[in-house]
C-alpha atoms as one frame of an Amber mdcrd trajectory, in Angstrom:
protein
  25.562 248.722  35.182  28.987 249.807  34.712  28.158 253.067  33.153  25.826
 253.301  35.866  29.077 252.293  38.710  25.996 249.524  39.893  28.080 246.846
  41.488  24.928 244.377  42.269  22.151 243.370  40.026  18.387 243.368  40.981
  14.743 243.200  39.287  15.046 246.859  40.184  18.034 247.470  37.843  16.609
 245.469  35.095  13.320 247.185  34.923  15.696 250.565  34.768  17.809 249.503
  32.026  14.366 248.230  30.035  13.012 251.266  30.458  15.924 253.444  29.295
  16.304 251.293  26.328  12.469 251.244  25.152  10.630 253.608  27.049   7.198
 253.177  26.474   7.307 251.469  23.329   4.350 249.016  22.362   6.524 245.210
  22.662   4.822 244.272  18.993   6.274 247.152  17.978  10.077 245.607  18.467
  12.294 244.664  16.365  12.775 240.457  15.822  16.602 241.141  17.870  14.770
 243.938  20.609  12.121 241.638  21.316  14.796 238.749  22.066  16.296 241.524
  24.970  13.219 241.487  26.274  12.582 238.228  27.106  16.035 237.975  28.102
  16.113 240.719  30.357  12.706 239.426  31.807  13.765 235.991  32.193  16.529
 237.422  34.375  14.218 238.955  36.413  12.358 236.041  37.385  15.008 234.045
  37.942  15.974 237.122  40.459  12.563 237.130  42.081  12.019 233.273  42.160
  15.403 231.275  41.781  14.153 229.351  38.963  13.290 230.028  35.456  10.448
 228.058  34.368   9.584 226.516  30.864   8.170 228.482  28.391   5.652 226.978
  25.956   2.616 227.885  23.728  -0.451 228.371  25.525  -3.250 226.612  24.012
  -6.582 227.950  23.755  -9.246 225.719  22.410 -12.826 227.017  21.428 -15.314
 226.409  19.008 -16.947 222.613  18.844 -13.862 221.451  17.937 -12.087 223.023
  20.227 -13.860 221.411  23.539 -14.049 217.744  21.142  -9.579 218.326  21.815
 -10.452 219.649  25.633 -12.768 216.147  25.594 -10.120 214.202  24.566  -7.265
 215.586  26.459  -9.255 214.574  29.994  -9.725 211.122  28.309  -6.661 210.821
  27.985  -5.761 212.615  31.864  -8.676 209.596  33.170  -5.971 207.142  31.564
  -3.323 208.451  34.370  -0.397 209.733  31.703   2.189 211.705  32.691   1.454
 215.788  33.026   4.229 216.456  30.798   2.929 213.534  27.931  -0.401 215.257
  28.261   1.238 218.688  27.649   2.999 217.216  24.492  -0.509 215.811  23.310
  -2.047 219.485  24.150   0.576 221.249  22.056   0.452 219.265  19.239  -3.398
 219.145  18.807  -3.543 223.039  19.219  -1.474 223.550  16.070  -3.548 221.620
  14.475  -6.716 223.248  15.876  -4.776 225.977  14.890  -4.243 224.963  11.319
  -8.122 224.264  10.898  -8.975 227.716  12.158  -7.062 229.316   9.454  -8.540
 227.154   6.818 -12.252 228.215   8.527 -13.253 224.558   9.343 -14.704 224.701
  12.698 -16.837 221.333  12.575 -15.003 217.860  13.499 -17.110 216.210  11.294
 -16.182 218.503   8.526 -12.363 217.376   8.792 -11.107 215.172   5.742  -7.920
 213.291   4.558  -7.231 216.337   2.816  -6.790 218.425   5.501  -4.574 216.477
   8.045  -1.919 215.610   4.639  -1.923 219.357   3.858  -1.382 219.970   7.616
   1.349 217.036   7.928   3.245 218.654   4.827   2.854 222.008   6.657   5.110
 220.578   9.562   8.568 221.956   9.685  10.619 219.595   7.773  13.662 220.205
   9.761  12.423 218.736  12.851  12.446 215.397  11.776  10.738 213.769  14.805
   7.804 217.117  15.391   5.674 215.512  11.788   6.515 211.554  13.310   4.618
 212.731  16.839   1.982 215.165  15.352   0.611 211.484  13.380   0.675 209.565
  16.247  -0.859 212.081  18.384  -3.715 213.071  16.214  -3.925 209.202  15.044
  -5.202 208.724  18.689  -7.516 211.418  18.399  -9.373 210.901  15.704  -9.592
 206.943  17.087 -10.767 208.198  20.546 -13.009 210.325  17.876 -14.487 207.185
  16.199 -14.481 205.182  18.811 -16.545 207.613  20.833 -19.311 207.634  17.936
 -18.325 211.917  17.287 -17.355 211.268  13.654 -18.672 208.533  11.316 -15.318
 207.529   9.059 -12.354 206.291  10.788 -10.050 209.125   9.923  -7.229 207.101
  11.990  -6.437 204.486   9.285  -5.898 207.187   6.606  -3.198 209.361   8.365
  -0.302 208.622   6.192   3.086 207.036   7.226   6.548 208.107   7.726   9.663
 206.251   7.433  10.768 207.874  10.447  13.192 206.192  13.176  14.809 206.942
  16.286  18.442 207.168  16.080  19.505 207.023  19.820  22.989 208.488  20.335
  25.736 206.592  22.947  24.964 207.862  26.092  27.067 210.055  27.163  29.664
 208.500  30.173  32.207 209.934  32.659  34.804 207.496  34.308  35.050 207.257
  38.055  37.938 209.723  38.254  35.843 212.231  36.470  32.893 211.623  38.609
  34.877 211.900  41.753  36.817 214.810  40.309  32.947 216.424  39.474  32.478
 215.608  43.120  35.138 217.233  44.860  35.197 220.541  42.800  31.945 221.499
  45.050  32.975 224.621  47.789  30.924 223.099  50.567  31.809 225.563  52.861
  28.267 227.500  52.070  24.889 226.552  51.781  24.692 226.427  48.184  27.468
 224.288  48.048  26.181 222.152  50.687  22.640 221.490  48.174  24.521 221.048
  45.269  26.757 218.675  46.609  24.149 216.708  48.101  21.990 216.804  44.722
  25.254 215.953  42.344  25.442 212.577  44.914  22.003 211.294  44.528  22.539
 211.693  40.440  25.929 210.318  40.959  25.432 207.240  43.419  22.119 206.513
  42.918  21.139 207.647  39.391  18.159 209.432  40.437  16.369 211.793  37.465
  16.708 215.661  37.588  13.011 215.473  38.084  12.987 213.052  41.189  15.665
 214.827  42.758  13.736 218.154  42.674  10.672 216.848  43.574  11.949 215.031
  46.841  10.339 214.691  50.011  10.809 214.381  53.599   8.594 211.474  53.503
  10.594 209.798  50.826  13.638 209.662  53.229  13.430 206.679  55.593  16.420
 207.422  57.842  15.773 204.145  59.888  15.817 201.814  57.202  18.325 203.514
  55.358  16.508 204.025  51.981  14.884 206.042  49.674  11.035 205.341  48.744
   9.377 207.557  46.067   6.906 207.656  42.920   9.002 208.232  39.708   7.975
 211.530  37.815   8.890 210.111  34.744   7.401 206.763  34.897   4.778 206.988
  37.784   6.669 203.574  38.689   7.341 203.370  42.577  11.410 202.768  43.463
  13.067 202.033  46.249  16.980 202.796  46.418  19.400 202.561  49.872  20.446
 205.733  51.057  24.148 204.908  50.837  26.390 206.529  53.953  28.133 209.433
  51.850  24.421 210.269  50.594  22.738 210.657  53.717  25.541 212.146  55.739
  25.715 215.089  52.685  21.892 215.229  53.054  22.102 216.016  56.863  24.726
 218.125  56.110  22.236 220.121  53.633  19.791 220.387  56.204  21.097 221.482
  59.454  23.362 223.831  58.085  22.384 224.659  54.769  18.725 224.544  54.259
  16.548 227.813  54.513  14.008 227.613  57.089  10.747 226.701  55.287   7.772
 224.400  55.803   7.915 223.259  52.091   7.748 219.172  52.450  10.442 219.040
  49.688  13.975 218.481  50.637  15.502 220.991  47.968  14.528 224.567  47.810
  15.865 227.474  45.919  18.612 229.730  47.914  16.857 233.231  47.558  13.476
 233.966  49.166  10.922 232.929  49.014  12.181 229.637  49.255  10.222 227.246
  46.589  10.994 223.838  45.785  13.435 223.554  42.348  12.572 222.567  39.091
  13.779 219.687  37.178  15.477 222.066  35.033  17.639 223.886  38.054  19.046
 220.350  38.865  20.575 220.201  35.135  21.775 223.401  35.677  23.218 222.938
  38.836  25.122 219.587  37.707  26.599 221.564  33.740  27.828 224.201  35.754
  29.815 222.289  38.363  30.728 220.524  35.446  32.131 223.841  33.637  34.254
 224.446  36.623  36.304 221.310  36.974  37.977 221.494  33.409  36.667 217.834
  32.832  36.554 217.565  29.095  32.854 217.399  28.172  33.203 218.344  24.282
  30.380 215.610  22.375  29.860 214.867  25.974  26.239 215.779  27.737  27.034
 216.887  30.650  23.624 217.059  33.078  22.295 214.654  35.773  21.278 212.301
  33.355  25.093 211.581  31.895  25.981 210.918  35.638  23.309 207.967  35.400
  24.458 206.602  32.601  28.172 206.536  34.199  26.427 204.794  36.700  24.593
 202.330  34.355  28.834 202.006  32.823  30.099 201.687  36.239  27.645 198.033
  37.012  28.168 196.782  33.382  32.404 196.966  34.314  31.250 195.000  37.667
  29.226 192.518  35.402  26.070 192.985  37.233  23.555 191.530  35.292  20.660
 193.602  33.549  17.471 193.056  36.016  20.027 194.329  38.814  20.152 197.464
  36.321  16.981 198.068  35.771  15.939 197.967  39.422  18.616 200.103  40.282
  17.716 202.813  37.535  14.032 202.220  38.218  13.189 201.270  34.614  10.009
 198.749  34.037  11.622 196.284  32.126  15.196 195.018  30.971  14.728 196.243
  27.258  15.353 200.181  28.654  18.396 198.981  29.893  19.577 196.709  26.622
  20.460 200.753  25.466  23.416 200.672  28.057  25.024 197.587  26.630  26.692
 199.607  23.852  28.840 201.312  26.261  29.914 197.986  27.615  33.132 198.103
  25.741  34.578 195.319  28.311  32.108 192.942  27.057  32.091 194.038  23.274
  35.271 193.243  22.857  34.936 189.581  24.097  32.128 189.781  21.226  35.083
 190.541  18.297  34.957 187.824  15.460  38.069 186.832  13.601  37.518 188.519
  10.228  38.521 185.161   7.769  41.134 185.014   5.191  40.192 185.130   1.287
  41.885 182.613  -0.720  44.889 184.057  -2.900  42.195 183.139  -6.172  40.133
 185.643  -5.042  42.507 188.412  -6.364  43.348 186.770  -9.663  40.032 185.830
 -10.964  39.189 186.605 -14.198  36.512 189.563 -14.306  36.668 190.350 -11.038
  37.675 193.900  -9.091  41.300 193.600  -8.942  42.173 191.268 -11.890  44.453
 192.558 -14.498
């Protein structure tokens, strides 16, 4: 572009500077660091076209016998009302091994053995620890719903093998109330993008709400009479009901009478380039790490998305001593034990938890055979 003296960058501009660097070239023909421009360059351009850039992932397609047994299984499991994205999970990890079992030319259910799904476990990439952990739990349902289901005569379930794997959850990542308010006021409300991400940072901020239930917001969620906020849970499928504190609803209004493009979308949010479509989950994180990148607020082994502002929130009622049902309710989680994972950043309390670390005896250090004895 500079070569070029462009001073503003379009779809038009990228498709240019593809086509002067590749011409006509056949993409599998690319290089492993040409192909990566690519998709870079591309990705741009959608985010140009769309304001959003959505997930990438591996599109599954299933054929064969066993192929439609895995379609069979995934509406089973769709029937049993799980979340889209832990049925995408479930979908991903079955196709590799469909995948797997294509390459090895079995293409009956029934002709699947132990053998197979421990050469296929072993074939997992070792360095994601976690990817072999969910691959035997997912197709340990499956070849249950299998059995179950009458399709295959030996309970291949009991014979997946076991890992010693365990989830090490890291201390969520906190900012104090300075920090927060610091966050807060580093927004340039004076324009409509500023106006919608001010309001957005406030309902992660006061309220705690998800990236995903902020982006999927509606008009009917907002009950301006009663003051409140009423909405399904994208994460949990849980209903939640949270007040729609003064400084939220008055940025809110803000957002929409002077910010919000003219659209008959029912969500609340929408992106600030035409055409106009609702954000992703994955915009709101953006949004949130960038105002964070502007403020100077030390994040380093800090996350820095929506998701640490709810856990400052989750710090900020632990320092108040509000007890954990209050918690939960307020973060919308089903039960108290989600919440037990926000007492370890409840160093108030901790410390009253310190025990007196008792004295040896002076014979300790003398005794004959022992560490220190001379």
């Amino acid at each position: 572009m500079k070569s070029k003296s462009i001073d503003f960058i379009d779809a038009d501009v990228c498709q240019d500077y593809l086509l002067q660097k590749f011409g006509d070239r056949d993409y599998s023909t690319l290089a492993k660091g040409e192909k990566d421009t690519v998709k870079t360059v591309t990705t741009l351009i959608e985010f140009i076209k769309t304001g959003t850039i959505e997930p990438r992932k591996e599109l599954a397609d299933f054929e064969g016998s066993i192929g439609q047994q895995i379609i069979n299984y995934l509406a089973y499991k769709s029937s049993q009302r799980l979340a889209k994205h832990t049925i995408d999970e479930y979908e991903q990890h079955l196709f590799r091994f469909f995948r797997y079992l294509k390459q090895n030319n079995v293409t009956s259910i029934s002709s699947v053995n132990q053998l197979h799904i421990l050469k296929y476990i072993k074939s997992v990439d070792p360095k994601t620890i976690s990817l072999a952990h969910i691959s035997i739990r997912v197709m340990r349902d499956f070849f249950k719903y299998l059995y179950s289901s009458s399709i295959i005569e030996v309970d291949l379930s009991s014979m997946m093998p076991k890992d010693n794997y365990k989830a090490q959850t890291q201390i969520p990542s906190t900012y104090t109330t300075e920090e927060v308010e610091k966050l807060l006021s580093s927004v340039d409300r004076n324009n409509a993008v500023g106006k919608r991400d001010y309001a957005i940072i406030l309902l992660a901020a006061r309220l705690g709400m998800r990236a995903s239930d902020i982006a999927y917001l509606k008009f009917e969620n907002v009950l301006w009479e009663q003051s409140v906020l009423r909405f399904t849970q994208y994460k949990t499928g849980s209903k939640i009901e949270l007040p729609l504190l003064p400084d939220v609803g008055n940025a809110i209004i803000e957002y929409l009478k002077f910010g919000r493009p003219k659209s008959e979308e029912p969500f609340v949010f929408l992106c600030a380039r035409s055409p106009f479509n609702s954000l992703h989950g994955s915009v709101i994180t953006q949004i949130v790490q960038l105002t964070f990148a502007k403020t100077g607020i030390n994040t380093k082994n800090r996350r820095h998305g929506p998701h640490a502002l709810r856990h400052s929130l989750a710090g900020r009622l632990l320092e108040r001593q509000t007890i954990l049902p209050i918690i939960s309710e307020v973060l919308g989680h089903e039960n108290t034990e989600s919440t037990r994972f926000y007492l370890r950043i409840d160093l108030t309390s901790l410390r009253q938890c310190v025990l007196e670390v008792p004295a040896v005896a002076p014979v300790f250090y003398v005794q004959k055979g022992g560490l220190f004895y001379e």
